[in-house]
N, C-alpha and C positions, 0 to 999 in steps of 0.2 A: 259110911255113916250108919251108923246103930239105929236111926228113927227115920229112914230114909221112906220109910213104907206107909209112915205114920204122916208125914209131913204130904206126900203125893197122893194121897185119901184124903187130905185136908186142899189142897190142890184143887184137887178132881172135883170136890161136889162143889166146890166155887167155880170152876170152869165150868160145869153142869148146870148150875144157876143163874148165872150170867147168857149163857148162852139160850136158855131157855127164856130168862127174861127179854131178850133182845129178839127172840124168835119171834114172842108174842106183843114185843112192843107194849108190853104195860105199863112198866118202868115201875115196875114195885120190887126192886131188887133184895130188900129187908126180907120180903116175906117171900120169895122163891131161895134167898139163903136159908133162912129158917127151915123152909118144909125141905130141902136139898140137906141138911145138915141132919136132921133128927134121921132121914131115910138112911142114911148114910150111915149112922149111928146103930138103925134097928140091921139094919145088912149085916153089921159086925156082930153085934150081937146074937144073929142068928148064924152066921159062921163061924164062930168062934164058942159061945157058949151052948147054945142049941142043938146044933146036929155036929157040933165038935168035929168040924171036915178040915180046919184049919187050927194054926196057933198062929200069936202075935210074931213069930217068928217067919212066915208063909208071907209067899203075896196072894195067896189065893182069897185073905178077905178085902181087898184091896178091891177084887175085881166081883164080888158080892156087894158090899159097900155102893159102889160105884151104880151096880145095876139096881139095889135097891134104892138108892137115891133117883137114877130115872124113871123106877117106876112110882114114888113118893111124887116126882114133881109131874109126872102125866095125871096121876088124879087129882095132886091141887089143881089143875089148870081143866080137866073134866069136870070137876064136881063145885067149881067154887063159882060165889055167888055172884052174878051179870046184873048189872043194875041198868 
């Protein structure tokens, strides 16, 4: 599969999300995809355009991606607002 790497990034930060919403028992699953998605998003973006360690052809941003997505959703869930 040609997008095999593309589709298991899109995978991953939903499995990321999900799990992390369930960790924390929120049940705001909308908005740990969203913050899970954009990390996920900026990961690639800095392995691939930024420090250029990677190409779309690598799974090395795959596993960038990944990490930046859990570090995206530790600070939503650090820094966001407790009513």
């Amino acid at each position: 599969m040609e997008y095999a790497d593309i589709i298991v990034a899109v995978v991953g930060a939903f499995a990321l999300a999900w799990i992390a919403d369930q960790l924390t028992g929120r049940r705001g699953l909308f908005a740990t995809l969203l913050v899970s998605g954009i990390g996920a998003l900026c990961g690639w973006f800095l392995a691939v355009r930024v420090f250029a360690v990677s190409t779309m052809d690598d799974w090395l941003w795959v596993g960038t991606a990944m990490m930046a997505s859990a570090v995206a959703l530790f600070g939503f869930f650090l820094f966001r607002n407790k009513r």
